[in-house]
DSSP file (Angstrom, degrees, kcal/mol; ACC not computed):
  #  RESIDUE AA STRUCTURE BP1 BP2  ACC     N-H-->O    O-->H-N    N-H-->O    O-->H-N    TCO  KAPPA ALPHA  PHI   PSI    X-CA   Y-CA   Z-CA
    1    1 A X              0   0    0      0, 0.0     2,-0.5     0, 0.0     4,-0.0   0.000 360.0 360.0 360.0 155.7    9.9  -13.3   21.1
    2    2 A X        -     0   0    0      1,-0.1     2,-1.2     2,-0.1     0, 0.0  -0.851 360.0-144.1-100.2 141.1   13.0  -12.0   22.7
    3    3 A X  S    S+     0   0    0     -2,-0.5    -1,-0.1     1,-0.2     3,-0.0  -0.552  91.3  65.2 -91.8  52.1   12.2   -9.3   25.9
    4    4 A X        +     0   0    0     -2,-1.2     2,-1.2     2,-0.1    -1,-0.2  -0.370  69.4 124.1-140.7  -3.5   15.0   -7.0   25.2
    5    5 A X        -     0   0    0      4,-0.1     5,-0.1     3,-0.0     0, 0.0  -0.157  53.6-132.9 -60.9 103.8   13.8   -5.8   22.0
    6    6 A X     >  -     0   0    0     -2,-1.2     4,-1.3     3,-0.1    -2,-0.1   0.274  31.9 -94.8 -57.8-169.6   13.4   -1.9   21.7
    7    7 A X  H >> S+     0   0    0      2,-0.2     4,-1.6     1,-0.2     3,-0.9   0.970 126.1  42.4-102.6 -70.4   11.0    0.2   20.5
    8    8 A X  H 3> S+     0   0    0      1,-0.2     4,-1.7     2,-0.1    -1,-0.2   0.811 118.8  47.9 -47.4 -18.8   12.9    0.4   16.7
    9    9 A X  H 3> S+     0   0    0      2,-0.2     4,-1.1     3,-0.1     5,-0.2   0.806 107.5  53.5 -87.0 -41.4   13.5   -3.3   16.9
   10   10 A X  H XX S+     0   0    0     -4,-1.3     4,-3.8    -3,-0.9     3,-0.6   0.993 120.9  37.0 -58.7 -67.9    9.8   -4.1   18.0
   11   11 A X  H 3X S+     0   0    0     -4,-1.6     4,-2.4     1,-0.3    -2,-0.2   0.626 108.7  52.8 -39.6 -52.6    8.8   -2.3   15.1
   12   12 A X  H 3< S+     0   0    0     -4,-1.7     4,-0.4     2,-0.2    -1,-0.3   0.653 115.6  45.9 -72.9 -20.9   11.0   -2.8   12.6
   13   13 A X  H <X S+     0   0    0     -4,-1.1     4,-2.1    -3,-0.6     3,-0.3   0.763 111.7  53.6 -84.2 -49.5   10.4   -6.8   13.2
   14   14 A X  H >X S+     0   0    0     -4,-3.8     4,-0.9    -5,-0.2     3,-0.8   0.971 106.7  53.0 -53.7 -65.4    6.3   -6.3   13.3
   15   15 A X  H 3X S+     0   0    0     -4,-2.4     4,-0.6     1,-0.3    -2,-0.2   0.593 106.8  51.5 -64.4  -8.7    6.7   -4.7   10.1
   16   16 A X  H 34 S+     0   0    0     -4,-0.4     4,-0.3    -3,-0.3    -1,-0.3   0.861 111.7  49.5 -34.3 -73.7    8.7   -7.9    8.6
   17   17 A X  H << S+     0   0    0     -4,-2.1    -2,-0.2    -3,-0.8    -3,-0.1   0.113 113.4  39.7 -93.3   5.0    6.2   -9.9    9.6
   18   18 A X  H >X S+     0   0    0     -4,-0.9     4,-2.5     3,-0.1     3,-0.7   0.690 113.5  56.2-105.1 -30.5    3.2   -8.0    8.3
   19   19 A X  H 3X S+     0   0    0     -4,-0.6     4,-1.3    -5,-0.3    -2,-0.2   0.679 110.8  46.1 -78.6 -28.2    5.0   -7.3    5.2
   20   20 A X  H 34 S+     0   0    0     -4,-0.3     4,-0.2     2,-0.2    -1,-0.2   0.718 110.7  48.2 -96.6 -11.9    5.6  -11.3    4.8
   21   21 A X  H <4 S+     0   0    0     -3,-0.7     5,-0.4     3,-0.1    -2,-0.2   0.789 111.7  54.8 -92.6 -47.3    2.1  -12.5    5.4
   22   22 A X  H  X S+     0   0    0     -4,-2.5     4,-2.7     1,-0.2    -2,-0.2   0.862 112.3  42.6 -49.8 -27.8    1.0   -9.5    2.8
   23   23 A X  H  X S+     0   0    0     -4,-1.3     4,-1.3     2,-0.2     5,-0.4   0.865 110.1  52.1 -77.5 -55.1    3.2  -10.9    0.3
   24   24 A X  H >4 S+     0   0    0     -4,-0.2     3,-1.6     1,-0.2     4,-0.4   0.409 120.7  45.1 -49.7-106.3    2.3  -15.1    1.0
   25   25 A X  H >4 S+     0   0    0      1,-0.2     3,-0.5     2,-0.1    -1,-0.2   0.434 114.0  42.4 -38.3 -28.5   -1.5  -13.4    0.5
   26   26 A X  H >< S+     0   0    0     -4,-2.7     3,-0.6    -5,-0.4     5,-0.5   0.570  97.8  68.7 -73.8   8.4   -1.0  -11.2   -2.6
   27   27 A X  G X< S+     0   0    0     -3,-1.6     3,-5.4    -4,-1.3    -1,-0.2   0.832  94.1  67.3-104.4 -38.0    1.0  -13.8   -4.5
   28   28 A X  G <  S+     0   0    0     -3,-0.5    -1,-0.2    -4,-0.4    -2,-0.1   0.683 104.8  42.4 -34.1 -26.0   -2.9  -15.6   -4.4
   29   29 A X  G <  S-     0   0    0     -3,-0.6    -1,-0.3    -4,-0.2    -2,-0.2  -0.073 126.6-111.9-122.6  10.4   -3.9  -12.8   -6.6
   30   30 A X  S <  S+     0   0    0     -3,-5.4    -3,-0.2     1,-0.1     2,-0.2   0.986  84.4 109.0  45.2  54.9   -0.4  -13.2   -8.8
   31   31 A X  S    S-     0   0    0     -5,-0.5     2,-0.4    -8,-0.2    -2,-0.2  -0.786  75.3-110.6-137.9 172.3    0.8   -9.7   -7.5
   32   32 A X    >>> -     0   0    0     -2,-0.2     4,-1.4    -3,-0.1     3,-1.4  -0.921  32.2-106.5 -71.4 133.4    3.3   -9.0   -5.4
   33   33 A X  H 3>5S+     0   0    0     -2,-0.4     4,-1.1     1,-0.3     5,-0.1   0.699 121.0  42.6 -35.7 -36.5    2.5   -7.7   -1.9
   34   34 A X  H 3>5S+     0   0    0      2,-0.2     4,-2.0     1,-0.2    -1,-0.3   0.840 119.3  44.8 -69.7 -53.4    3.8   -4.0   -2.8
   35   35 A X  H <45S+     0   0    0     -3,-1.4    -2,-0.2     2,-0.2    -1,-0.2   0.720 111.9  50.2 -81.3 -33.7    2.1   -4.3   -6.0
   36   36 A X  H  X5S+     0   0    0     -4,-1.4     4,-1.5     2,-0.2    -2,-0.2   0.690 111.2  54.8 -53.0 -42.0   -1.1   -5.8   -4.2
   37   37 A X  H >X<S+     0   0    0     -4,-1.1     4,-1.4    -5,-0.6     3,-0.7   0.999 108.0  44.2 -57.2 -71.9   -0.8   -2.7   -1.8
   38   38 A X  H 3< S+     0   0    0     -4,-2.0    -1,-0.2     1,-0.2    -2,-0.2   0.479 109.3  53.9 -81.3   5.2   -0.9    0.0   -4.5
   39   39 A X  H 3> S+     0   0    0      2,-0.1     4,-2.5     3,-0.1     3,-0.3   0.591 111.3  53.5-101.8 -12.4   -3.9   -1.6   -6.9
   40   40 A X  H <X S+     0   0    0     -4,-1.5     4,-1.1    -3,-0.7    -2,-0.2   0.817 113.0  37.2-102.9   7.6   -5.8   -1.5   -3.7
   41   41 A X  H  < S+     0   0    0     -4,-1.4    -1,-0.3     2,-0.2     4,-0.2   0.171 114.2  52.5-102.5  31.3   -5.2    1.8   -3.0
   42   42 A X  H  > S+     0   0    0     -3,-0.3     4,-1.8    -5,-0.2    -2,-0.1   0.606 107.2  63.5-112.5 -28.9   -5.4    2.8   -6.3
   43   43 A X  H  < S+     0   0    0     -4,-2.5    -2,-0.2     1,-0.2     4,-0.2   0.821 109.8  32.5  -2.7 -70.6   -8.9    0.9   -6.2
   44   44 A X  T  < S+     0   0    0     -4,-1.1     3,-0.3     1,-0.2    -1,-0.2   0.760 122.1  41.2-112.7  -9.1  -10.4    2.7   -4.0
   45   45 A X  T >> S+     0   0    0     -4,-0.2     4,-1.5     1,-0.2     3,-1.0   0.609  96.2  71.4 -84.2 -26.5   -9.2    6.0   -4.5
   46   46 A X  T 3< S+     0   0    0     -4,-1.8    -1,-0.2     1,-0.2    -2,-0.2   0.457  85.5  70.7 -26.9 -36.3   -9.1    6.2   -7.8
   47   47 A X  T 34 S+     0   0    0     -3,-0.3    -1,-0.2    -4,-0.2    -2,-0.1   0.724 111.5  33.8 -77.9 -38.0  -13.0    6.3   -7.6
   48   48 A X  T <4 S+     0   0    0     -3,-1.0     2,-0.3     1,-0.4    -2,-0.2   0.744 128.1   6.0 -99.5 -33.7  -12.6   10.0   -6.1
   49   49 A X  S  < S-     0   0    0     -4,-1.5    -1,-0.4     2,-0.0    -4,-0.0  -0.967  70.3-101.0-174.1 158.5  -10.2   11.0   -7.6
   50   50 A X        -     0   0    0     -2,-0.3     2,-0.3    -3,-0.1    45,-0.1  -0.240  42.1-151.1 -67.0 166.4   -7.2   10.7  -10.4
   51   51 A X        -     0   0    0     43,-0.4    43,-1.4    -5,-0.1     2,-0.1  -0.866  12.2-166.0-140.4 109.4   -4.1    9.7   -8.8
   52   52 A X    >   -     0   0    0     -2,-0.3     3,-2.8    41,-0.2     4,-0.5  -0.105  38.7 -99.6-111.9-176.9   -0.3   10.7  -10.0
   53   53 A X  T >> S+     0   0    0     39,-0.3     4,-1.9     1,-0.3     3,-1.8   0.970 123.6  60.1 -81.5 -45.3    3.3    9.2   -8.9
   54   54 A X  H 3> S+     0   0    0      1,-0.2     4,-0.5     2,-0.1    -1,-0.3   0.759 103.6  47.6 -68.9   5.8    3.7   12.0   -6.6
   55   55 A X  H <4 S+     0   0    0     -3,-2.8     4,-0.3     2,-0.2    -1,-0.2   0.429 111.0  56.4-112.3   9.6    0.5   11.1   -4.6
   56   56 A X  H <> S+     0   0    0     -3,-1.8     4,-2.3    -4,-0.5     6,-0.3   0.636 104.0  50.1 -56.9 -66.0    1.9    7.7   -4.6
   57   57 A X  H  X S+     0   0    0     -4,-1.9     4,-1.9     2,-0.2    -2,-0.2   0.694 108.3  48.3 -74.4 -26.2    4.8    8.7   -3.1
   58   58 A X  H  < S+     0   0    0     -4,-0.5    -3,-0.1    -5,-0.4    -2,-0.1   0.951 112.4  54.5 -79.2 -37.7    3.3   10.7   -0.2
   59   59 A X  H  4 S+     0   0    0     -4,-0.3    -2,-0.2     1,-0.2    -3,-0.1   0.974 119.6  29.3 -46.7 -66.1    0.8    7.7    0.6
   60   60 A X  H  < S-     0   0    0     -4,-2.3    -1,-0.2     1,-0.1    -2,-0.1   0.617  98.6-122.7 -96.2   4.7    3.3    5.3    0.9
   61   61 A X     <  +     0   0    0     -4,-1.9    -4,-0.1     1,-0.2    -3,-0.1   0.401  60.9 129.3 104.8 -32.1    6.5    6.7    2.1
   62   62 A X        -     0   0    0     -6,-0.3     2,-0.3     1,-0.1    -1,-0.2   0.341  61.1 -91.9-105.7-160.3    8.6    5.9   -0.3
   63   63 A X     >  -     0   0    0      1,-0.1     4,-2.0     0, 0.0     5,-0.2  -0.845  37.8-116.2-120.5 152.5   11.4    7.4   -2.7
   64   64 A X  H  > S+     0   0    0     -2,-0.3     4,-3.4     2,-0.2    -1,-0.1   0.921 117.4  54.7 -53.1 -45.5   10.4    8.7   -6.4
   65   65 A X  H >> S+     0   0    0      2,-0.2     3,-6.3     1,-0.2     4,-0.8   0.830 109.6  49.6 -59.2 -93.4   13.0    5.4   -8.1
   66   66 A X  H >> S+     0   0    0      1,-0.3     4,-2.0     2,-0.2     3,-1.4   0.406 113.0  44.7 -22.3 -74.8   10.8    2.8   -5.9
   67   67 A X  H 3X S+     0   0    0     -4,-2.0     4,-4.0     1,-0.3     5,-0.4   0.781 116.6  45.0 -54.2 -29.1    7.6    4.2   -7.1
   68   68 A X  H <X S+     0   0    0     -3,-6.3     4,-3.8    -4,-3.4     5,-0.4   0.981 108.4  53.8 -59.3 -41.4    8.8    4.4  -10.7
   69   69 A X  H <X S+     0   0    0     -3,-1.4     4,-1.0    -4,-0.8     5,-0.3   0.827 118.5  41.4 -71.7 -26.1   10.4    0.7  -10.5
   70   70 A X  H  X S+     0   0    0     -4,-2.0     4,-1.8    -5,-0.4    -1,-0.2   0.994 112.7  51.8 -71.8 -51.9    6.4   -0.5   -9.2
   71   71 A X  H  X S+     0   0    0     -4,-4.0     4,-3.6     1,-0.3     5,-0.3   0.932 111.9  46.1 -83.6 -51.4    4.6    1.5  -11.5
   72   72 A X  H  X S+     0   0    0     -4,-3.8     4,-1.1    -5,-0.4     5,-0.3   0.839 114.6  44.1 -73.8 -12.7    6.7    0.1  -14.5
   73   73 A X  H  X S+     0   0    0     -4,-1.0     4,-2.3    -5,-0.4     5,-0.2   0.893 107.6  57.1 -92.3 -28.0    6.4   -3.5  -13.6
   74   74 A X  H  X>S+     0   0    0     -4,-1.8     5,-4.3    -5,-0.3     4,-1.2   0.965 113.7  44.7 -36.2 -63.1    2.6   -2.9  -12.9
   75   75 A X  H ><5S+     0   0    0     -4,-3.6     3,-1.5     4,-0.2    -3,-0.1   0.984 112.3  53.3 -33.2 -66.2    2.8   -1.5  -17.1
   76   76 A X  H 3<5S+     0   0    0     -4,-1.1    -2,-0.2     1,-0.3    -1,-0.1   0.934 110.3  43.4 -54.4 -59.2    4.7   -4.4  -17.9
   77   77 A X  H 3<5S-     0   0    0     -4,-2.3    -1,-0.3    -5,-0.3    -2,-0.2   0.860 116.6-112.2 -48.6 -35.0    2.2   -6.7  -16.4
   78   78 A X  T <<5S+     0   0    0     -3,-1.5    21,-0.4    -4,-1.2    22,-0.4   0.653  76.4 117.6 109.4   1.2   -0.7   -4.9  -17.9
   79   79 A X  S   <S+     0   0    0     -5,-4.3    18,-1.7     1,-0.2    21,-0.4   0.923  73.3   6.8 -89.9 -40.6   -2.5   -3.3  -15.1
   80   80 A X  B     -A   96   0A   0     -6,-0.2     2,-0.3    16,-0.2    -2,-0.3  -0.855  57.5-152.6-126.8-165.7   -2.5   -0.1  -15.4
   81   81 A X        -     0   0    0     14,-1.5     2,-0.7    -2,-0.4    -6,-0.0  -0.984  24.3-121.6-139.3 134.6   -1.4    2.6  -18.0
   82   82 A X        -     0   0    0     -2,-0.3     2,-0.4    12,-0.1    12,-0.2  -0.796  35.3-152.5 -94.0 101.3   -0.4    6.1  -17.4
   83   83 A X  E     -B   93   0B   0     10,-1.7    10,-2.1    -2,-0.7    -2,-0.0  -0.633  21.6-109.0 -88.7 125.3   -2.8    9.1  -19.4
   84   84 A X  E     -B   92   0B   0     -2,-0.4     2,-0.4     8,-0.2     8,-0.2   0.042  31.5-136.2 -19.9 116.3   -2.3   12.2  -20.6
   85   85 A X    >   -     0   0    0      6,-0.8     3,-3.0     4,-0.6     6,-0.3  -0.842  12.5-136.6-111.2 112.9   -4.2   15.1  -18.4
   86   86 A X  T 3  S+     0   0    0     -2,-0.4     3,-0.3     1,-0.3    -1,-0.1   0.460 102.7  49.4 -28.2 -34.8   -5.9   17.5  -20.5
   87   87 A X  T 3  S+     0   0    0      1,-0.3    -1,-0.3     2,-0.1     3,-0.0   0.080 126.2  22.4-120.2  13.6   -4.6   20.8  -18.2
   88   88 A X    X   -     0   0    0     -3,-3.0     3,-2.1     3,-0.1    -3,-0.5  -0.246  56.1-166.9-164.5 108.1   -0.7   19.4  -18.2
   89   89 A X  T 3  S+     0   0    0     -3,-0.3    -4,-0.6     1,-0.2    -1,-0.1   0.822  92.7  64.4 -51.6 -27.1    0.5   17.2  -20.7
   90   90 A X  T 3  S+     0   0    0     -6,-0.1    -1,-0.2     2,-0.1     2,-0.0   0.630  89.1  78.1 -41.2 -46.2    3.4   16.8  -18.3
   91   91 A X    <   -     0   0    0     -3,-2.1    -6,-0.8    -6,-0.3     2,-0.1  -0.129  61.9-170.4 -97.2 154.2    1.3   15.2  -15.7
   92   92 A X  E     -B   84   0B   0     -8,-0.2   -39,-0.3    -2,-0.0     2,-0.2  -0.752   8.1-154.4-160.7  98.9    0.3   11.5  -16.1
   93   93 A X  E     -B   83   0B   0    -10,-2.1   -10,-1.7   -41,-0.1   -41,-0.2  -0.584  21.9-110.9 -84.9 145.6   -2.3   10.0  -13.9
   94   94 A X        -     0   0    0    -43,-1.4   -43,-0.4    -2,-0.2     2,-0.3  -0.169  31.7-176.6 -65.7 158.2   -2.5    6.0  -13.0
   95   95 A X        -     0   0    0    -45,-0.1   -14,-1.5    -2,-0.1   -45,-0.0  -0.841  23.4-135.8-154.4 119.0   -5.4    4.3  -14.4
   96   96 A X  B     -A   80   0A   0     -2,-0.3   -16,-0.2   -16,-0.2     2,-0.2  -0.401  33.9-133.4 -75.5 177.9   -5.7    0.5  -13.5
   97   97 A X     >  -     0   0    0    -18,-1.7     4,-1.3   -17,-0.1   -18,-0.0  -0.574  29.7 -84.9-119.2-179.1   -6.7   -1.4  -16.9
   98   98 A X  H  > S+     0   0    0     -2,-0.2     4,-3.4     2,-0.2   -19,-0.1   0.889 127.7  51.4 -52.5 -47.4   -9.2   -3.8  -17.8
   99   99 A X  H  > S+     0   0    0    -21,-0.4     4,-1.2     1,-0.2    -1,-0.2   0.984 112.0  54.0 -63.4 -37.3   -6.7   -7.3  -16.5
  100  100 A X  H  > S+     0   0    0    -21,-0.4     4,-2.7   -22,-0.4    -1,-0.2   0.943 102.3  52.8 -81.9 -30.6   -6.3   -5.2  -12.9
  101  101 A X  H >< S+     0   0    0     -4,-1.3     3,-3.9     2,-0.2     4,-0.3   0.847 108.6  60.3 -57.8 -70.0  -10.4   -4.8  -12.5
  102  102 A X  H 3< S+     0   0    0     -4,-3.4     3,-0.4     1,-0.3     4,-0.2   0.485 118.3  23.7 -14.7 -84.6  -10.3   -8.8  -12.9
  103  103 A X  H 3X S+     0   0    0     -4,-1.2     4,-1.8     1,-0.3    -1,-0.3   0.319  98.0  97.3 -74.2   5.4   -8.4   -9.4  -10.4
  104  104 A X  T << S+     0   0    0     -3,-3.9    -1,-0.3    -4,-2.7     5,-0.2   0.273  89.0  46.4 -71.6  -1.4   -9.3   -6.0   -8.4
  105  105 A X  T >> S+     0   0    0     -3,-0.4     4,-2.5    -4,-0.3     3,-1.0   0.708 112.0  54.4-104.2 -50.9  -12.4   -8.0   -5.9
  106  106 A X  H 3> S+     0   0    0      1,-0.3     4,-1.5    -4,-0.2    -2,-0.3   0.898 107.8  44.5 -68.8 -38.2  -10.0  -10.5   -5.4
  107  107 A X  H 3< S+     0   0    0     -4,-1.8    -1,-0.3     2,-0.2    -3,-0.2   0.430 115.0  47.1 -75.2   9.6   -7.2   -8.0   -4.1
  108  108 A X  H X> S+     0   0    0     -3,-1.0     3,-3.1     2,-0.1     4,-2.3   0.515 109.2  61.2-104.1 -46.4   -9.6   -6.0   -1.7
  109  109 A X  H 3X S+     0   0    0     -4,-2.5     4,-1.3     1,-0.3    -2,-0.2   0.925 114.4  32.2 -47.9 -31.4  -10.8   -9.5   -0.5
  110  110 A X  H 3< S+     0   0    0     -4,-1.5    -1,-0.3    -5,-0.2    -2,-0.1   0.116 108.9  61.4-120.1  38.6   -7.7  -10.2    0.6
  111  111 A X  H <> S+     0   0    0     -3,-3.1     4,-3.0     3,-0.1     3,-0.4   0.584 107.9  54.7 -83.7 -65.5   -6.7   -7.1    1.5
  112  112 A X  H  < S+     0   0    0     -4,-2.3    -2,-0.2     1,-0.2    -3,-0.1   0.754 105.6  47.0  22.1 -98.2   -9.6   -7.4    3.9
  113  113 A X  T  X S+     0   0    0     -4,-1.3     4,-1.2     1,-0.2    -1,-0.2   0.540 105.4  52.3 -81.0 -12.6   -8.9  -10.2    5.5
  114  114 A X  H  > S+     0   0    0     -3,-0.4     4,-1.6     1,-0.2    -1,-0.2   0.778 113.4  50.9 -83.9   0.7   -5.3   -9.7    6.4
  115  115 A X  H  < S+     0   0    0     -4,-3.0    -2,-0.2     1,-0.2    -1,-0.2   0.688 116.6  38.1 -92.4   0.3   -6.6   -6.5    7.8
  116  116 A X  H  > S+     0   0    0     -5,-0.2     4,-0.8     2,-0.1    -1,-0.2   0.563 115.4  56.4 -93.9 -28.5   -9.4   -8.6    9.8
  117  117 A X  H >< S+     0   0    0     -4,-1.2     3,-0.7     2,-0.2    -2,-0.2   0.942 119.0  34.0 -78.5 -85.9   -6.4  -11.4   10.3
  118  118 A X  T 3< S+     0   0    0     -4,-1.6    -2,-0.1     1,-0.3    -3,-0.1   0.596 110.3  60.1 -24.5 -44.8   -4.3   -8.5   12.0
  119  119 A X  T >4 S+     0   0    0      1,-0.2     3,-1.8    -6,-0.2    -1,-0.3   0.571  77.5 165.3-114.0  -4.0   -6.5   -6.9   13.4
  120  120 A X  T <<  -     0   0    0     -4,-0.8    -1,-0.2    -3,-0.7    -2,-0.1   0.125  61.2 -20.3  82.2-151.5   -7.9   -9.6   15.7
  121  121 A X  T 3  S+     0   0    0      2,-0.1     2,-0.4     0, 0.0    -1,-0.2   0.250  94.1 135.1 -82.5   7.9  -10.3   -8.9   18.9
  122  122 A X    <   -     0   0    0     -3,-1.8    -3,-0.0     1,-0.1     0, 0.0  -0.581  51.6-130.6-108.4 149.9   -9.3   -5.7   19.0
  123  123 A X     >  -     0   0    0     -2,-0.4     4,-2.7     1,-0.2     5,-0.3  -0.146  22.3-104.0 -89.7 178.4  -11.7   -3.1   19.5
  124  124 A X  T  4 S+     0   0    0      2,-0.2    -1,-0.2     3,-0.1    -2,-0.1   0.417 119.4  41.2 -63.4   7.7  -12.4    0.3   17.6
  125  125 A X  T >4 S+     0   0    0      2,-0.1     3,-4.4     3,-0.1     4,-0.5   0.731 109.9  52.2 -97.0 -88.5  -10.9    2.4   20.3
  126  126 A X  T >> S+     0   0    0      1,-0.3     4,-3.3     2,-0.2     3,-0.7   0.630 116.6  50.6 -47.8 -37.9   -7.9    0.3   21.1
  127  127 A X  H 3X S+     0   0    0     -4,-2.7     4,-1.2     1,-0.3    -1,-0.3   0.684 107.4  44.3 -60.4 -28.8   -7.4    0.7   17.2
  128  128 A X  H <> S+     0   0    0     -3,-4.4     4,-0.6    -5,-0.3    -1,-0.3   0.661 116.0  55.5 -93.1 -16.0   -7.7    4.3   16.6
  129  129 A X  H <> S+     0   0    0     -3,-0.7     4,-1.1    -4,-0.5    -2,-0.3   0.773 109.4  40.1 -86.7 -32.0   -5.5    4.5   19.5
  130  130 A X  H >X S+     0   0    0     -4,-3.3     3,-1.8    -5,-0.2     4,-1.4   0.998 111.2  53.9 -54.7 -67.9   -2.8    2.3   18.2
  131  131 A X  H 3X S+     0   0    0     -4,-1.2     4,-4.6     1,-0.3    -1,-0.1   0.796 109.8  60.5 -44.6 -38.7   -3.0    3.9   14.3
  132  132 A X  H 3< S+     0   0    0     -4,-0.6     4,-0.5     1,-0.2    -1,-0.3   0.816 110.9  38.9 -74.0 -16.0   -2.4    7.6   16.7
  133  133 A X  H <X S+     0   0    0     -3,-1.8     4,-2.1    -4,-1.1    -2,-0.2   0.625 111.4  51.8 -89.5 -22.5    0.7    6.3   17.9
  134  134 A X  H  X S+     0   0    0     -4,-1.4     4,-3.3     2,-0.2     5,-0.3   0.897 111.6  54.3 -67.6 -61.0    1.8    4.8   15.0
  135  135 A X  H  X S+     0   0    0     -4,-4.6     4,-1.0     1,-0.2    -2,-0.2   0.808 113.0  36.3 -56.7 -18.1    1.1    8.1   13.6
  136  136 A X  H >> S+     0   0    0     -4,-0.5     4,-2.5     2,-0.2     3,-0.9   0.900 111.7  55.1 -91.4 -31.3    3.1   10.2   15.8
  137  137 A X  H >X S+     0   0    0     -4,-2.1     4,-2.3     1,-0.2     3,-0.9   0.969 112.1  49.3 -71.9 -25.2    5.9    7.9   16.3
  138  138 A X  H 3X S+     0   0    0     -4,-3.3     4,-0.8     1,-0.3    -1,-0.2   0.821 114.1  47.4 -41.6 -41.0    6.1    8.0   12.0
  139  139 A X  H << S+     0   0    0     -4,-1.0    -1,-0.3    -3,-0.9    -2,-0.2   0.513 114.7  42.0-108.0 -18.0    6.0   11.8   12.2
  140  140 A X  H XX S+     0   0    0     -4,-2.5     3,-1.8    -3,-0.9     4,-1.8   0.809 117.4  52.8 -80.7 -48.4    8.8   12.1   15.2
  141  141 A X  H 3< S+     0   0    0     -4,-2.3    -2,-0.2    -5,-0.5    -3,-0.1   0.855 104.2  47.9 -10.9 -63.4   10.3    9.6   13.1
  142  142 A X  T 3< S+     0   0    0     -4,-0.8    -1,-0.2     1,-0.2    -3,-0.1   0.708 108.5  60.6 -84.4 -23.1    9.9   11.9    9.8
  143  143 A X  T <4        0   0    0     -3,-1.8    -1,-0.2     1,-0.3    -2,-0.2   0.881 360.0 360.0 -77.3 -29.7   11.6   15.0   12.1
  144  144 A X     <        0   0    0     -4,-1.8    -1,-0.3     0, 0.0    -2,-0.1   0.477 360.0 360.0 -26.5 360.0   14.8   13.0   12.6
């Protein structure tokens, strides 16, 4: 690793390299890593509560086009479907489908393990303290 790498540089290079082991695992599952990402949060949230493109977009960060361009190859594929909500047709909430439950054990398993993979020896402090520094520098980040 090179020792003059900065603090964006560090980052942007970590986040490469987590982003490229998440893809080599979701591809296990026939998904793409991005696509692996959002069925397991739609997984587990989903359970609690419906979930629509704009809650998509605040989760992950991202721009309305990106979410659209996942959410319609996700259709294409057959995992989920977007429904009608009684109290605004306008509104259309995510629904995974029967083909995404298949494979839905198999994407949390290996969601899992790259976060067990990742996450190494390190303990539940050093970890909630990292994830609070990730979160502010995202949120100085966000002030820019």
């Amino acid at each position: 690793m090179l020792k003059h790498r900065d603090l964006i540089g560090t980052i942007f290079y970590m986040a490469r390299r987590i982003e490229r082991m998440a893809d080599r695992q979701a591809r296990i599952s026939g998904v793409s890593g991005s696509q692996a990402r959002l069925l397991a949060f739609l997984s587990i949230v989903s359970m609690e509560q419906d979930i629509f493109q704009k809650d998509i977009e605040e989760e992950f960060g991202i721009r309305p086009s990106s979410v659209t361009g996942l959410l319609q190859a996700l259709e294409q594929e057959g995992l989920i479907s977007r429904e009608s909500v009684s109290t605004d047709g306008r509104l259309k909430k995510i629904v995974l489908t029967g083909k995404a439950k298949e494979i839905q054990a198999n994407i949390v398993s290996c969601h899992k393990q790259v976060t067990q993979q990742l996450r190494g020896p390190m303990s539940d402090e050093v970890l909630r303290r990292f994830l609070k520094n990730c979160e502010e520098i995202s949120r100085r980040a966000e002030q820019i």
